[in-house]
MARLUM-287160 format. One record per residue (C-alpha): x, y, z; residue in three letters. Coordinates in Angstrom, 2 decimals, padded with zeros to 5 digits. Layout:
N
<atom <X Y Z> 'ala'> ...
***
This chain:
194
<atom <138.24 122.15 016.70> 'unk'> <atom <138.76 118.84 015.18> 'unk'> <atom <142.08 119.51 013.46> 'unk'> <atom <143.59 121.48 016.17> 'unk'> <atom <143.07 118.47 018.51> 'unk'> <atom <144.12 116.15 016.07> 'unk'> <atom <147.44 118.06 015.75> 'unk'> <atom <147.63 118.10 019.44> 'unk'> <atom <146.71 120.92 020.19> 'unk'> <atom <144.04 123.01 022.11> 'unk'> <atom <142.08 126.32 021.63> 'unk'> <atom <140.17 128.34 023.95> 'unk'> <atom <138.63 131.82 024.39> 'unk'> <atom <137.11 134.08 027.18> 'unk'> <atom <135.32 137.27 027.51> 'unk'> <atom <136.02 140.70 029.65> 'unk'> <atom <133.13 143.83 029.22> 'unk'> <atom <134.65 144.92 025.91> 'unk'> <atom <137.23 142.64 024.62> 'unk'> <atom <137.45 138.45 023.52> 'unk'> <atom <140.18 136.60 023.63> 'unk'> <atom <140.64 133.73 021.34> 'unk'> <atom <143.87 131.31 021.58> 'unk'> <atom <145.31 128.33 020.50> 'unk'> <atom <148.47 126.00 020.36> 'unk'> <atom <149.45 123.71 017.83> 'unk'> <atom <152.53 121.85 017.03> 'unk'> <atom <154.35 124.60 014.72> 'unk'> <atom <154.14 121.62 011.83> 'unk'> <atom <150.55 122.45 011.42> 'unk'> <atom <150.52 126.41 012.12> 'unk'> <atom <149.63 127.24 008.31> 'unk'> <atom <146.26 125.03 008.21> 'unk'> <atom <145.78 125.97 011.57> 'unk'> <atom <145.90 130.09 011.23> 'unk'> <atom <143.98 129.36 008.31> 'unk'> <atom <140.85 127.75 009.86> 'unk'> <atom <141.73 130.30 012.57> 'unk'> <atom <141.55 133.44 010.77> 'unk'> <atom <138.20 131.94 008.86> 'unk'> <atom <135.90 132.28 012.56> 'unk'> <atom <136.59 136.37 011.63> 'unk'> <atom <136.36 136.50 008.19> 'unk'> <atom <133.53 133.74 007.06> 'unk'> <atom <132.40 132.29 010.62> 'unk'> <atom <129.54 129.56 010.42> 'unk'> <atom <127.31 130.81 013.05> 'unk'> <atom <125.10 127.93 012.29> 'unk'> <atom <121.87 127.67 013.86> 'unk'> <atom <122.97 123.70 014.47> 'unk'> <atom <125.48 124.43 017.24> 'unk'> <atom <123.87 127.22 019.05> 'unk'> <atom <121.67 124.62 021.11> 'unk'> <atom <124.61 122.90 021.94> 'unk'> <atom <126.80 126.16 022.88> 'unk'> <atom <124.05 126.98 025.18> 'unk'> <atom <124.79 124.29 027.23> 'unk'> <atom <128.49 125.00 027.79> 'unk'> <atom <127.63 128.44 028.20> 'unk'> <atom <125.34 127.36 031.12> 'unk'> <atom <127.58 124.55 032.56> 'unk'> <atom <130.78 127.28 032.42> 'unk'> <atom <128.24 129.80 034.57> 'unk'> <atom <126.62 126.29 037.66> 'unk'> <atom <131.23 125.49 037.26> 'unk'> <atom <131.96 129.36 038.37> 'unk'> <atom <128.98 130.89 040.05> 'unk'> <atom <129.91 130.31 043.34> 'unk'> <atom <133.76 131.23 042.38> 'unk'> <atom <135.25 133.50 045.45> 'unk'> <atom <136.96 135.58 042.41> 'unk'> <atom <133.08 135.66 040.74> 'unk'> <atom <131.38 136.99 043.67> 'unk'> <atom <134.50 139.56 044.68> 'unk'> <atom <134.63 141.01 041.03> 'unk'> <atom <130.77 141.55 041.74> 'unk'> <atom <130.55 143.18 044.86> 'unk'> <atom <133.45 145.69 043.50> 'unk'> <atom <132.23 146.42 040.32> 'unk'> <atom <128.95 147.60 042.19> 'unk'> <atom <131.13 149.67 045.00> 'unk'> <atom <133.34 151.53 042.04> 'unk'> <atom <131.00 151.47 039.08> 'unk'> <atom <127.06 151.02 040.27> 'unk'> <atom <124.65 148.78 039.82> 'unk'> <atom <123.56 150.65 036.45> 'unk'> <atom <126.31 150.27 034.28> 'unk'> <atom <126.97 147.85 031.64> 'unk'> <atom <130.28 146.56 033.43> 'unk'> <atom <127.71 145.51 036.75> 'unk'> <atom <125.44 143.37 035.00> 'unk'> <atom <124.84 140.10 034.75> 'unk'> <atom <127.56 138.91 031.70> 'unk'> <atom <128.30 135.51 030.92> 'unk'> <atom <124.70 134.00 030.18> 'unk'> <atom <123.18 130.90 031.95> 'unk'> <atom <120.26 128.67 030.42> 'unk'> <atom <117.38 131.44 032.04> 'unk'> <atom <119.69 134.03 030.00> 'unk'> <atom <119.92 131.92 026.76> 'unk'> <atom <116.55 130.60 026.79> 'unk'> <atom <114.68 133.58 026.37> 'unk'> <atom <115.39 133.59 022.26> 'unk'> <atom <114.66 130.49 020.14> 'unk'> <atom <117.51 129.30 018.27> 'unk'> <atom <116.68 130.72 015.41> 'unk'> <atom <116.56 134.33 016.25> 'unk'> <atom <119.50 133.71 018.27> 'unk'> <atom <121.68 132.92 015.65> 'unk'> <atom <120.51 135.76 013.86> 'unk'> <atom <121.09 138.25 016.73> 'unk'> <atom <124.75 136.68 016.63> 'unk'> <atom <125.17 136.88 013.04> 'unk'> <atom <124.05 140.55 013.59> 'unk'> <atom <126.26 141.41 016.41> 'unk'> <atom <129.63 139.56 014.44> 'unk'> <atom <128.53 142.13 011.75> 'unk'> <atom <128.26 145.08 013.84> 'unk'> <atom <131.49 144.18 016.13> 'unk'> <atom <134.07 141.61 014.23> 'unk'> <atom <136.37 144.28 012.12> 'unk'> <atom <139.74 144.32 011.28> 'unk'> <atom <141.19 147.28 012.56> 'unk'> <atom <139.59 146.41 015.95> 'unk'> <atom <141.76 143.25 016.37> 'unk'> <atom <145.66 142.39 017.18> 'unk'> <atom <147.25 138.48 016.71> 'unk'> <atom <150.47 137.44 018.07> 'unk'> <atom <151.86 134.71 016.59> 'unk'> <atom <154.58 132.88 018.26> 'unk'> <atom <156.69 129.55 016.94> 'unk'> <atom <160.21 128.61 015.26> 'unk'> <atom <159.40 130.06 012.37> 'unk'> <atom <161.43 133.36 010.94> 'unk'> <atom <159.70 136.65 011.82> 'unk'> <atom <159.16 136.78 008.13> 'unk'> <atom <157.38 133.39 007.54> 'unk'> <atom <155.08 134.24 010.38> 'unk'> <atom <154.52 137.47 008.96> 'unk'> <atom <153.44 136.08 005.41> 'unk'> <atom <150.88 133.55 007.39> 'unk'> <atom <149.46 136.40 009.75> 'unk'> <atom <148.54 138.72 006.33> 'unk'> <atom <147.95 135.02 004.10> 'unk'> <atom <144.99 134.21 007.15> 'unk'> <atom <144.28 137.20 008.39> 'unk'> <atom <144.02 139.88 005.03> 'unk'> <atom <140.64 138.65 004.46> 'unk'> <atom <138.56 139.68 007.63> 'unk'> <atom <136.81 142.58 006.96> 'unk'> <atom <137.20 146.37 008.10> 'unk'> <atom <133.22 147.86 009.18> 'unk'> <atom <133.21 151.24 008.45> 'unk'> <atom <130.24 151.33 011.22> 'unk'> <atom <131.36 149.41 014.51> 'unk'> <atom <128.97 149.86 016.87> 'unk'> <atom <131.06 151.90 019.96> 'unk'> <atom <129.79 151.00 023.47> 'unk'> <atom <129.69 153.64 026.60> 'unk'> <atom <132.91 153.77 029.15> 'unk'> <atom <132.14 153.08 032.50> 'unk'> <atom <132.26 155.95 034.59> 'unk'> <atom <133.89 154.48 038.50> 'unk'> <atom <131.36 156.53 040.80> 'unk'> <atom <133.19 155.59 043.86> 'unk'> <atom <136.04 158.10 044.69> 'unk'> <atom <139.23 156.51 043.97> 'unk'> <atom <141.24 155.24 045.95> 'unk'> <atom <138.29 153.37 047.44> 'unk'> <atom <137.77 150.31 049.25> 'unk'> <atom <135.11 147.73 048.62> 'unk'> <atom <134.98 144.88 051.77> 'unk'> <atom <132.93 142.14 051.44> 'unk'> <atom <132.35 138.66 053.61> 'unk'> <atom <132.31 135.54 050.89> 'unk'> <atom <132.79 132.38 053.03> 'unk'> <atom <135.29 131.82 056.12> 'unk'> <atom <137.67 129.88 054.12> 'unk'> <atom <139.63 132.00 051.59> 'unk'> <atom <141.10 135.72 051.71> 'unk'> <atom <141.59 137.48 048.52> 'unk'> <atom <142.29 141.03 047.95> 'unk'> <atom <141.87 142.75 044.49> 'unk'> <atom <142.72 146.20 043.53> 'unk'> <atom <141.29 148.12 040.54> 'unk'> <atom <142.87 151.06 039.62> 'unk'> <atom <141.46 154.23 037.51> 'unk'> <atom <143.98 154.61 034.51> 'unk'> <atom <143.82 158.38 032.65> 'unk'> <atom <142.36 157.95 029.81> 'unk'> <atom <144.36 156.83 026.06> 'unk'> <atom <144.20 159.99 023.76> 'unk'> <atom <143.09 158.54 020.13> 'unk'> <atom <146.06 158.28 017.94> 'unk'> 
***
């Protein structure tokens, strides 16, 4: 984090049910050092015990900023219309200091040491690289940072969601008297393996 903001730059990351997103921007004089500190949080991350206390708390101050979100409470009240309150999708997902708190950091840090182990692999990932640089150059720094993170033969595979409602549905709900939002999901057909 230190060198990216030191370059002037910024990185980020969020989570959907089955995918993260990590990003970050730096100026393209730095992209080498920075794809390399990059690509070592999947191929040799820390996961130190030291900063799980403190990622706790912005974990919890991310979930008091966006709890009362309109979008937050929406995405809730449809994923419980078109998937049920069972499902993994419909449960409570982004951790708050009740959540958190139940493990000490200790075991915590080896539950995520575990779960990198069991989820981080190669051939589950995809980077885009973008900058000035010839396709070629970035090509040589994507396998130079990225070779080493390894492909588990075991991922652990998680259950689809099965939408109960019948599609097209409509899920209505009353938030607050102030904004109007409208959001559609959509059943796809399924992706045959290639």
């Amino acid at each position: 984090g230190d060198f990216i903001t030191k370059s002037g730059g910024y990185q980020n990351a969020y989570t959907n049910y089955d995918t993260t997103t990590y990003h970050l921007s730096v100026d393209p004089s730095h992209i080498d050092r920075a794809l390399s500190l990059f690509g070592q949080q999947f191929s040799v991350p820390l996961l130190s015990q030291e900063y799980v206390s403190k990622e706790k708390k912005v974990i919890h101050a991310e979930f008091q900023y966006r709890k009362d979100s309109v979008f937050r409470k929406t995405l809730s009240v449809a994923k419980n219309a078109f998937f049920g309150k069972g499902q993994n999708i419909s449960k409570f997902s982004t951790g708050n200091s009740d959540s958190l708190s139940a493990l000490d950091d200790k075991t915590l840090t080896q539950r995520m040491r575990s779960w990198w182990e069991q989820n981080y692999s190669a051939d589950g990932m995809a980077i885009v690289i973008y900058g000035p640089q010839s396709i070629k150059e970035l090509q040589s720094l994507a396998e130079k940072n990225f070779a080493p993170i390894s492909k588990r033969p075991n991922q652990k595979s998680y259950p689809l969601n099965e939408v109960i409602a019948k599609t097209p549905s409509i899920a209505k709900a009353r938030i607050n008297d102030e904004e109007r939002s409208l959001y559609l999901l959509f059943k796809l057909p399924q992706k045959d393996p290639e």
